[in-house]
Backbone bond lengths (Angstrom), bond angles and torsions (degrees), N, CA, C in turn:
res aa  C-N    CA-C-N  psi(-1)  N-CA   C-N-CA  omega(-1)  CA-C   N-CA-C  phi
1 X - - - 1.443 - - 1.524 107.64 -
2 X 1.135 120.45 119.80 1.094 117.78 163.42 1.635 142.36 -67.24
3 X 1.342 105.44 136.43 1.885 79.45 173.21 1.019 152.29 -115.20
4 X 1.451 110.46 62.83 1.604 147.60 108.58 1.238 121.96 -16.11
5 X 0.938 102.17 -75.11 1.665 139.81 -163.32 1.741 106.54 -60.82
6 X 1.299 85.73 -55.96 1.887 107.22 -178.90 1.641 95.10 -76.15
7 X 1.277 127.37 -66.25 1.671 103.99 173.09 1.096 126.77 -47.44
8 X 1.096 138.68 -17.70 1.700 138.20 160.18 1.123 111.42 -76.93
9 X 1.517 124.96 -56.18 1.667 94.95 150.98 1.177 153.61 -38.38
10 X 1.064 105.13 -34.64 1.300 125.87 -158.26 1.943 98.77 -87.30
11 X 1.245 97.02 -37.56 1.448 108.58 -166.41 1.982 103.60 -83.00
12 X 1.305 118.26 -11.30 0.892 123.46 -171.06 1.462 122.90 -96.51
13 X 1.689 94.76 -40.06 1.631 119.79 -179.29 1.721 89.89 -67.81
14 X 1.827 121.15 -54.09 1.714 85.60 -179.52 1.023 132.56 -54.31
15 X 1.388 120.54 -33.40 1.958 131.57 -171.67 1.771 80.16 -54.09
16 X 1.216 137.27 -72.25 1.543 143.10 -128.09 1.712 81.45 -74.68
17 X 1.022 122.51 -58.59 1.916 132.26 -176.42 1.257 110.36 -44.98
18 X 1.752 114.99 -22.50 1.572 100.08 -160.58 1.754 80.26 -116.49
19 X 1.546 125.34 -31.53 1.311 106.88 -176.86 1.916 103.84 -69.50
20 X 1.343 109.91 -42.91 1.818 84.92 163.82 1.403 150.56 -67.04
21 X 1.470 93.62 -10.75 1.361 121.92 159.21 1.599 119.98 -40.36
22 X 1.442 87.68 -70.66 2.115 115.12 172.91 1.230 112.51 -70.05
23 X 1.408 111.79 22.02 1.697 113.34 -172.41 1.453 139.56 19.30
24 X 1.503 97.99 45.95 1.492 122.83 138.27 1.494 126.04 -1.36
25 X 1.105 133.64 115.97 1.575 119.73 158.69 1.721 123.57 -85.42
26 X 1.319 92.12 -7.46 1.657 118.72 -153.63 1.276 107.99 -141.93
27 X 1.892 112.68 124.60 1.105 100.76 167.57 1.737 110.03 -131.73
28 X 0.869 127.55 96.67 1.639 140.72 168.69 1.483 121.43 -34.82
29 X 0.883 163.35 93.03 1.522 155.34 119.98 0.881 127.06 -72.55
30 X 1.914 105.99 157.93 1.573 108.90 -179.53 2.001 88.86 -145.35
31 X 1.958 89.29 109.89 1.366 106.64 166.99 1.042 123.36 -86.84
32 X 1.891 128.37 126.75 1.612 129.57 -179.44 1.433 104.56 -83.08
33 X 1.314 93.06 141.77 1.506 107.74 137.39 0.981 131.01 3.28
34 X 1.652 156.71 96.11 1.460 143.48 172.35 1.327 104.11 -42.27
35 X 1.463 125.55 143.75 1.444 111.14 160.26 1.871 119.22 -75.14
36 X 1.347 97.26 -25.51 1.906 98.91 -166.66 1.762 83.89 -101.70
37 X 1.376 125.76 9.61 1.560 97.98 179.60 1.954 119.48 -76.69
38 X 1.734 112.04 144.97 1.224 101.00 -157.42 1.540 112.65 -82.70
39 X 1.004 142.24 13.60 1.745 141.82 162.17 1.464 98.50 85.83
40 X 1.584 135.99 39.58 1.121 138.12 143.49 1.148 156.21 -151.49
41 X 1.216 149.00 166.28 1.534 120.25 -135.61 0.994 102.26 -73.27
42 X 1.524 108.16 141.64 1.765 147.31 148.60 1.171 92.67 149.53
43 X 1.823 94.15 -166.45 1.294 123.43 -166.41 1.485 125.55 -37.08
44 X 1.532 115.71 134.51 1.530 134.94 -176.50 1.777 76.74 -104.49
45 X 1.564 107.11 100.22 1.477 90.17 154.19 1.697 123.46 -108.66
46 X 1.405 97.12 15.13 1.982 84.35 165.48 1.478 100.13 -88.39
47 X 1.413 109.57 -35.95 1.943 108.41 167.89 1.655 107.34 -46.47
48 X 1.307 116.68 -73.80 1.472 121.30 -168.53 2.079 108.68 -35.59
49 X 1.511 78.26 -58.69 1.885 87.49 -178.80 1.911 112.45 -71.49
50 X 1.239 116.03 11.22 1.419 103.22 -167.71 1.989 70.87 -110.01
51 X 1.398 133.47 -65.12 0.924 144.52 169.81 1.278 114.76 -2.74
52 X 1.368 111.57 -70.80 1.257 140.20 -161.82 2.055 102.69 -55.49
53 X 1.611 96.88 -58.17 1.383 116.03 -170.81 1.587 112.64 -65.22
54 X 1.258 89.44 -18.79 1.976 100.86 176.62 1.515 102.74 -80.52
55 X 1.274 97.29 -48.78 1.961 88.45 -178.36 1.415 115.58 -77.97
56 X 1.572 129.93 -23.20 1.268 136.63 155.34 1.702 97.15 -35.49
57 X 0.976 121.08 -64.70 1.743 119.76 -162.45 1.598 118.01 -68.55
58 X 1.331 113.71 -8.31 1.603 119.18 165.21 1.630 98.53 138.57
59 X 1.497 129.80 22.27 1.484 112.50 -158.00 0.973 96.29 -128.81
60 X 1.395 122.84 151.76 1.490 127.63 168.09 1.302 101.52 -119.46
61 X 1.843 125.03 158.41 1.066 133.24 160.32 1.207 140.46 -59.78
62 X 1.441 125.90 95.88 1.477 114.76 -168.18 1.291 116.08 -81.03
63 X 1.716 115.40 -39.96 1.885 104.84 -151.13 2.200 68.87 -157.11
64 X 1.144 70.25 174.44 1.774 98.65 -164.86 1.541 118.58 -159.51
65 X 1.234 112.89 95.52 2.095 115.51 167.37 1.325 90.94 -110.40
66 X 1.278 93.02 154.54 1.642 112.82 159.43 2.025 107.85 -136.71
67 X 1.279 97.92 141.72 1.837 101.44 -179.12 1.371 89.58 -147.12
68 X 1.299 97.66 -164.28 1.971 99.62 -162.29 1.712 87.58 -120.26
69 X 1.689 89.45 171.34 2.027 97.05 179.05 1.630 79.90 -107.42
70 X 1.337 100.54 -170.30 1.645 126.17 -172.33 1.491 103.92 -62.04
71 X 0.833 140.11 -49.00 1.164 126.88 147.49 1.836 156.64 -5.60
72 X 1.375 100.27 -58.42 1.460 152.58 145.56 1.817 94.16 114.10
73 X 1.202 92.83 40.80 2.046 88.78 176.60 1.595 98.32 -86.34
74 X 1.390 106.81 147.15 2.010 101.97 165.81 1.628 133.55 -51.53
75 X 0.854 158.71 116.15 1.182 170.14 128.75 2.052 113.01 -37.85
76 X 0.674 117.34 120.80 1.612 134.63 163.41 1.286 114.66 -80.57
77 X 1.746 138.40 113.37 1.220 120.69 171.56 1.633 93.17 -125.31
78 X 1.452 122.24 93.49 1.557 136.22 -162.39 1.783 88.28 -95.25
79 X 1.405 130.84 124.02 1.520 132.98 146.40 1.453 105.00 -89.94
80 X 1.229 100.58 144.36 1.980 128.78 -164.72 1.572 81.98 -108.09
81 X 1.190 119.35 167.88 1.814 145.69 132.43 1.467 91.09 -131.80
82 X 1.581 71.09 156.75 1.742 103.20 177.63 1.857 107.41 -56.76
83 X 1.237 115.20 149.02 1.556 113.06 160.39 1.281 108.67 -25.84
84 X 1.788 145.55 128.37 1.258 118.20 128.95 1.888 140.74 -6.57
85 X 1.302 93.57 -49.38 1.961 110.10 -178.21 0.980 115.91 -59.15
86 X 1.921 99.45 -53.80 1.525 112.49 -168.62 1.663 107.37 -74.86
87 X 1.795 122.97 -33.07 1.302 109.18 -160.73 1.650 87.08 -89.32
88 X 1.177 148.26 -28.59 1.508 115.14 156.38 1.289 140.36 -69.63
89 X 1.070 112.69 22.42 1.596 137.74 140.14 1.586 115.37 -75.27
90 X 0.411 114.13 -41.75 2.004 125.42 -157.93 1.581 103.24 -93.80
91 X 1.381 126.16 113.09 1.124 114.71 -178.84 1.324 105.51 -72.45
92 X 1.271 128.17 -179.76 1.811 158.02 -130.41 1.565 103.48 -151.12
């Protein structure tokens, strides 16, 4: 794993830690493009591992687009909700 890869995780899982923190219902991201990824099918693993570190922090995946930046590379715009468990815990 590179660490690249792990700072985007890493950098992502806090945003997701501190927006569940502030009791969030919603959590928004927008994942880039790998720069060294090779343009064919399979695994996005800075996606998979940025993914992963968001639901580590209390979030599950709700909805998923992807469009391109100026560039025309893919972009990820993944919305989280809170756990089921945790947001009936959390008052409203």
């Amino acid at each position: 794993m590179g660490f690249i890869k792990q700072a985007k995780a890493d950098n992502i899982a806090k945003e997701a830690q501190d927006a569940f923190a502030a009791g969030r219902y919603f959590f928004a991201a927008r994942l880039n493009w790998p720069a060294t990824h090779h343009f064919l099918s399979g695994e996005v693993a800075d996606w998979s591992m940025q993914i992963e570190a968001i639901e580590r922090a209390g979030w599950v995946l709700s909805e998923w687009a992807v469009g391109q930046d100026k560039q025309g590379k893919p972009e990820a715009y993944p919305v989280f909700k809170r756990r089921r468990e945790q947001a009936a815990r959390t008052p409203q």
